[in-house]
C-alpha positions as CSV (number, residue, x, y, z in Angstrom):
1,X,0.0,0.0,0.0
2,X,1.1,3.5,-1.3
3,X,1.3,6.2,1.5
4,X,0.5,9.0,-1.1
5,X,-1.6,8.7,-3.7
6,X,0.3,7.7,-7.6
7,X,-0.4,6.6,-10.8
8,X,-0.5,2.7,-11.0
9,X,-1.5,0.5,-13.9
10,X,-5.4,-0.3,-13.7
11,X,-6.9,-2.5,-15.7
12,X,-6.5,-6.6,-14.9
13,X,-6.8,-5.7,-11.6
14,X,-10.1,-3.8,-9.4
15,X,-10.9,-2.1,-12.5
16,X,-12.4,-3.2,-16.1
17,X,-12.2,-0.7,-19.4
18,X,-15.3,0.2,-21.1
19,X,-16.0,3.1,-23.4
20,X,-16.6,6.7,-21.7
21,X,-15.3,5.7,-18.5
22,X,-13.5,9.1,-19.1
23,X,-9.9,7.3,-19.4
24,X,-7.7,8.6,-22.3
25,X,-4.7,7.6,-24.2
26,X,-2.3,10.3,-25.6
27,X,-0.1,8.5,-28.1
28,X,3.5,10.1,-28.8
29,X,7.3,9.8,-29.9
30,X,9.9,9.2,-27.4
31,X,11.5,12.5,-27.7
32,X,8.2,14.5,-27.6
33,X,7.2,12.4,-24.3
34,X,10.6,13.4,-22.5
35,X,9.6,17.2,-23.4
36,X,6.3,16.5,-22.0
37,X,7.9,15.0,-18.6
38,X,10.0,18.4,-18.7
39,X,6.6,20.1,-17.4
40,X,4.1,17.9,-17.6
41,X,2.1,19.5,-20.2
42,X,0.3,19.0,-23.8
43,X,1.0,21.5,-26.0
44,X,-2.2,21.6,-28.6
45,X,-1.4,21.0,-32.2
46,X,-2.5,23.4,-34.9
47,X,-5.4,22.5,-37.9
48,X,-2.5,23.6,-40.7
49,X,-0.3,20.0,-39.5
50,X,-3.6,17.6,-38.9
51,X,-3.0,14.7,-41.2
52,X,-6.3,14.7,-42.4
53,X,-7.2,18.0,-45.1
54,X,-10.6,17.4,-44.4
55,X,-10.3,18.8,-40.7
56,X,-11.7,22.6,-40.2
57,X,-12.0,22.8,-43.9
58,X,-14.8,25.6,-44.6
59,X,-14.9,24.8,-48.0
60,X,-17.0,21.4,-47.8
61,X,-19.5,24.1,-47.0
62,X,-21.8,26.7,-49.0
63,X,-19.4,29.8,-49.2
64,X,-21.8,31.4,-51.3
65,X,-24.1,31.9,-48.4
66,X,-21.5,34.2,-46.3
67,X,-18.6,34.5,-48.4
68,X,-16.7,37.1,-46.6
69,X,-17.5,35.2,-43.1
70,X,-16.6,31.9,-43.8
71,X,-13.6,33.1,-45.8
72,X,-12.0,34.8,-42.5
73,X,-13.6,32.3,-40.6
74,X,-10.7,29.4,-42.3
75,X,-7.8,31.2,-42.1
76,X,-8.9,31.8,-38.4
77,X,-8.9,28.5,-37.6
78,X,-5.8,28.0,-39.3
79,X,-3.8,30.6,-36.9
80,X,-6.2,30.3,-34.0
81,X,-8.1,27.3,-33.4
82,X,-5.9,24.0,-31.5
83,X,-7.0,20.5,-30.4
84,X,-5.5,17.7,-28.4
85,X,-6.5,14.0,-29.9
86,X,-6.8,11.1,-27.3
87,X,-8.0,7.7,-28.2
88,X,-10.2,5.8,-25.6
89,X,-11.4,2.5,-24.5
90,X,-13.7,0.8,-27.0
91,X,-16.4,-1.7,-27.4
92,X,-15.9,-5.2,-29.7
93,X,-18.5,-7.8,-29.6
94,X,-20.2,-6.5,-26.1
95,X,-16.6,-6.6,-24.4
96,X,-14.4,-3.3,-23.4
97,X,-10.8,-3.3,-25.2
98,X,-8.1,-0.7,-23.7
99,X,-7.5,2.1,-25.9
100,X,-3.8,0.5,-25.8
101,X,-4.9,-2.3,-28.0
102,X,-4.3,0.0,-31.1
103,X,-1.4,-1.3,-33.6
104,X,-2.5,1.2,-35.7
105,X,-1.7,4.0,-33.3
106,X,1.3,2.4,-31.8
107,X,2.4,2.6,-35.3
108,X,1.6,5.8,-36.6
109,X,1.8,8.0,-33.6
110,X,4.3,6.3,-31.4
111,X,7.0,5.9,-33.7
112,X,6.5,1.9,-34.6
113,X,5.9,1.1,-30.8
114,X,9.2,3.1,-30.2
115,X,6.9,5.8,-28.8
116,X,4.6,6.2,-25.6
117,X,1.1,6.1,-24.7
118,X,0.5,8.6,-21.6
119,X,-2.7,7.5,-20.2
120,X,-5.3,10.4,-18.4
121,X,-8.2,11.0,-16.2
122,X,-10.5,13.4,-18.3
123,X,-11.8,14.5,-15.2
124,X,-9.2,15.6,-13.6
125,X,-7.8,17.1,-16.7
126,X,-10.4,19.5,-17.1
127,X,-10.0,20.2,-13.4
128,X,-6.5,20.9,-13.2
129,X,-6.8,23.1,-16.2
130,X,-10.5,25.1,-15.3
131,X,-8.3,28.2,-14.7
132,X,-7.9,28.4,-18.6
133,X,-10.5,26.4,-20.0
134,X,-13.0,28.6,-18.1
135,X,-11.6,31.9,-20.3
136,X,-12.2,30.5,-23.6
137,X,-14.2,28.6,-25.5
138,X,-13.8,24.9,-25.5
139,X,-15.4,21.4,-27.0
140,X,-13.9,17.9,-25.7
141,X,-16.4,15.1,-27.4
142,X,-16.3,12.2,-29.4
143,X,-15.0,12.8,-32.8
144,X,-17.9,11.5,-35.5
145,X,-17.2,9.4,-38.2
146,X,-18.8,9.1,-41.8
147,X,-18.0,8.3,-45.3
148,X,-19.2,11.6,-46.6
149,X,-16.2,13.8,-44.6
150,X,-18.3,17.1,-44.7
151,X,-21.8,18.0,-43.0
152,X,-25.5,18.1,-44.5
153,X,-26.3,21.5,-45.4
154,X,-29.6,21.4,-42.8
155,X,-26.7,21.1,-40.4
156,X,-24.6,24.6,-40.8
157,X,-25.9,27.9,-39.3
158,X,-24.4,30.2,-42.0
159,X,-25.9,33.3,-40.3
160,X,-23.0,35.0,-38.6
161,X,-21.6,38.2,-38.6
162,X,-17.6,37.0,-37.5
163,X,-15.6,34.4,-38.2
164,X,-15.4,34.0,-34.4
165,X,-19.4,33.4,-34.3
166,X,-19.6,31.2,-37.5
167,X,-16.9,28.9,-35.8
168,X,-18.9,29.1,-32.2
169,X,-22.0,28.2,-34.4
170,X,-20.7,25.3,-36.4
171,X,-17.5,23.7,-34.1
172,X,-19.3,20.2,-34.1
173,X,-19.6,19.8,-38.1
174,X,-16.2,21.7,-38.3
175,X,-13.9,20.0,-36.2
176,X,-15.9,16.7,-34.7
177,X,-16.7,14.9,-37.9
178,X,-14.1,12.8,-40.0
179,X,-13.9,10.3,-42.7
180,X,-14.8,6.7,-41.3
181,X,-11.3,5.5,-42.5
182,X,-10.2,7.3,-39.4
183,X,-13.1,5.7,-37.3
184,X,-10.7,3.1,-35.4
185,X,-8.6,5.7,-33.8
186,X,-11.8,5.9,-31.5
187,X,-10.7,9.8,-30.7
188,X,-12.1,12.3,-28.3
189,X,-10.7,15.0,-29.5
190,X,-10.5,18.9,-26.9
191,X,-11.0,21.7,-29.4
192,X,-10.2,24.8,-27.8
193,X,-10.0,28.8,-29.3
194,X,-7.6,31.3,-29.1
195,X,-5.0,29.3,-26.5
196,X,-2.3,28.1,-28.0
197,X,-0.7,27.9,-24.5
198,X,0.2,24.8,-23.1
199,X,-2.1,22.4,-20.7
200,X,-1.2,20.6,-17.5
201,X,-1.5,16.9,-16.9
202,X,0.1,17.4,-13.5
203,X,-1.6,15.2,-11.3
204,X,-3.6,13.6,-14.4
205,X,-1.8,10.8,-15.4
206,X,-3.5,7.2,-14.4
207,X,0.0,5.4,-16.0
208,X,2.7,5.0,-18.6
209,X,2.7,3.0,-21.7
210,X,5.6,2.2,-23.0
211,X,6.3,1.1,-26.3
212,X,7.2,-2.8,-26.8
213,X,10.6,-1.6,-28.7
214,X,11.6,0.9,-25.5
215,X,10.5,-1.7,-22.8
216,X,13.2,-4.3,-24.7
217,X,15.8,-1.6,-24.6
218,X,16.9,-0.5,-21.2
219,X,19.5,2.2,-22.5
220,X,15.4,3.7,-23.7
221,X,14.2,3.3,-20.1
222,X,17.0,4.8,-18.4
223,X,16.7,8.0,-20.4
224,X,12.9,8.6,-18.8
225,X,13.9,7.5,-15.3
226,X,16.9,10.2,-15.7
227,X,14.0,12.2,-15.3
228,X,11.8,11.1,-12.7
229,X,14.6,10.3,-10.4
230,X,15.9,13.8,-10.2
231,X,15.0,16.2,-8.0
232,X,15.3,19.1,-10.5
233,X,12.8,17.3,-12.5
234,X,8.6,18.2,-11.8
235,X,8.5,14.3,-12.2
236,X,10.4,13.8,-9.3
237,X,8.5,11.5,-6.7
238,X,5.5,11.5,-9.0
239,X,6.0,8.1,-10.4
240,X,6.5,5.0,-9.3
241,X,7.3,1.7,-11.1
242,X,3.8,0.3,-10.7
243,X,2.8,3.7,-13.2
244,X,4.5,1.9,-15.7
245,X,3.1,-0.9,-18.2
246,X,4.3,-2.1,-21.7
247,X,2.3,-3.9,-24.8
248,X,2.3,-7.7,-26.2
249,X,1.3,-8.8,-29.4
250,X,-1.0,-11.8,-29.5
251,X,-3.8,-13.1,-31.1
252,X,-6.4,-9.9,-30.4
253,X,-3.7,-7.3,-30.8
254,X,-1.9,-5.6,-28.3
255,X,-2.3,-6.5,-24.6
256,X,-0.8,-4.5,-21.9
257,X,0.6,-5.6,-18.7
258,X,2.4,-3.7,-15.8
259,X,5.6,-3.4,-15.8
260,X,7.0,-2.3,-12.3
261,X,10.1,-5.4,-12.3
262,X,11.6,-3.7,-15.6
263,X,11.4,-0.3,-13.9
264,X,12.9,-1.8,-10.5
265,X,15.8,-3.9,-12.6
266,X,16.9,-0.8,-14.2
267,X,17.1,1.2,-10.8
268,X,18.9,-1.0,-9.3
269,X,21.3,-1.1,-11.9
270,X,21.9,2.2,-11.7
271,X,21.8,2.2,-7.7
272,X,25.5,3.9,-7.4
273,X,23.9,6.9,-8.8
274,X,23.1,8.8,-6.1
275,X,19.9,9.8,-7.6
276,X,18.6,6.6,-7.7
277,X,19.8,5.5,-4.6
278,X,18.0,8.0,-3.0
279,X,15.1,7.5,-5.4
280,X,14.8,3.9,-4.2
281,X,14.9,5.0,-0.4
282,X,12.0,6.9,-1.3
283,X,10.2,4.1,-2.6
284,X,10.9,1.8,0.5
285,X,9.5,4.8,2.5
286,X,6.8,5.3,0.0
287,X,5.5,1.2,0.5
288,X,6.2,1.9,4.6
């Protein structure tokens, strides 16, 4: 038993996954994860380096009806309209699957499993972050998939007098609906206006993933616990190696398992470090 309250793995154990239990899964490079450890923060990407066109693209709509409007309105969105993509937990055949079990993300987004998956409470997301949320205006749903990638006309408000209000009007057939091809990324997407600040997940995290290529290379593993061992770091005493897990391939895809005896092997390793010495006294204290 923990003293203080840390992120442990959670599924296989008291807990089950299901869809919209408000668990989500940031997939990302190596490199870009060790930034985010730096401070513990998303930074939200910009619609001009989405990798689908499609996304905030004004002209699958009528721009004869408010040509001026919606014309201002895309090149707003371009320099001042950001999202944060997560997958989530999804349903196959009546059972929950992990949003971990995605090849197809692992792939893509985390570098060929050489990447990370940094799993978070929604909840306690938007909590942590109400400060700025609350000051501007902000969407975190489901992202909608269909073959047709653009919305029914019945479906736009074109009466607006700003790009600001045509954008406020229309943000769920703008920036919540993609082509189906894109359907098994399962996202919930956080759509937020003119912020292009960084967000906390300080406190948010519910574990690690790491990918099957950096759990097989301990040089990889050393280079995050660098991080959380240090006292410099605003990792330092926030993880534990129960907050990390790892993927297998089998039969159904990916299943994930803790990890917490690779994380211990590599500390004690490394125990003539005197940051991980005293790392791992903190742990013995931490388990009383």
């Amino acid at each position: 038993m923990l003293l203080t309250e840390l992120p442990t793995y959670l599924y296989g154990s008291e807990e089950l996954p299901y869809k919209g239990d408000g668990i989500l899964f940031h997939y990302t490079k190596l490199d870009s994860f060790k930034k985010i450890m730096e401070d513990l923060t998303l930074k939200p990407s910009s619609f001009t380096i989405l990798n689908d066109m499609n996304e905030g693209n004004v002209h699958n709509m009528y721009l004869n009806h408010n040509f001026m409007v919606m014309y201002n309105a895309e090149e707003y969105i371009k320099k001042k309209c950001h999202i944060i993509s997560f997958s989530q937990n999804y349903d196959f055949q009546g059972y929950g699957v992990e949003g971990t079990n995605h090849p197809a993300m692992w792939a893509h987004y985390a570098d060929d499993s050489n990447g990370v998956c940094i799993v978070i409470d929604k909840d306690a997301f938007i909590a942590k972050n109400n400060h700025v949320l609350s000051q501007y205006f902000y969407k975190f749903e489901d992202v909608v998939y269909s073959l047709l990638n653009a919305p029914e006309y019945k479906d736009i408000n074109y009466e607006a007098k700003t790009p600001e209000e045509f954008i406020k009007n229309n943000w769920k057939s703008l920036f919540f609906l993609k082509h189906k091809d894109w359907a098994n990324e399962d996202e919930h997407r956080l759509f937020i206006m003119d912020y292009d600040g960084k967000l906390s997940i300080d406190g948010c995290i519910k574990y690690i993933v790491l990918g099957r290529k950096i759990f097989l290379d301990n040089t990889r593993i050393k280079e995050i616990l660098d991080i959380i061992v240090n006292p410099k770091s605003i990792c330092y005493r926030k993880f534990i190696p129960h907050s990390f897990a790892t993927t297998c391939y089998n039969t159904s895809g990916y299943t994930t398992f803790e990890i917490a005896f690779k994380i211990l092997e590599t500390v004690r390793m490394n125990i003539s470090n005197p940051l991980y010495e005293n790392y791992e006294k903190w742990l013995n204290d931490e388990h009383g």
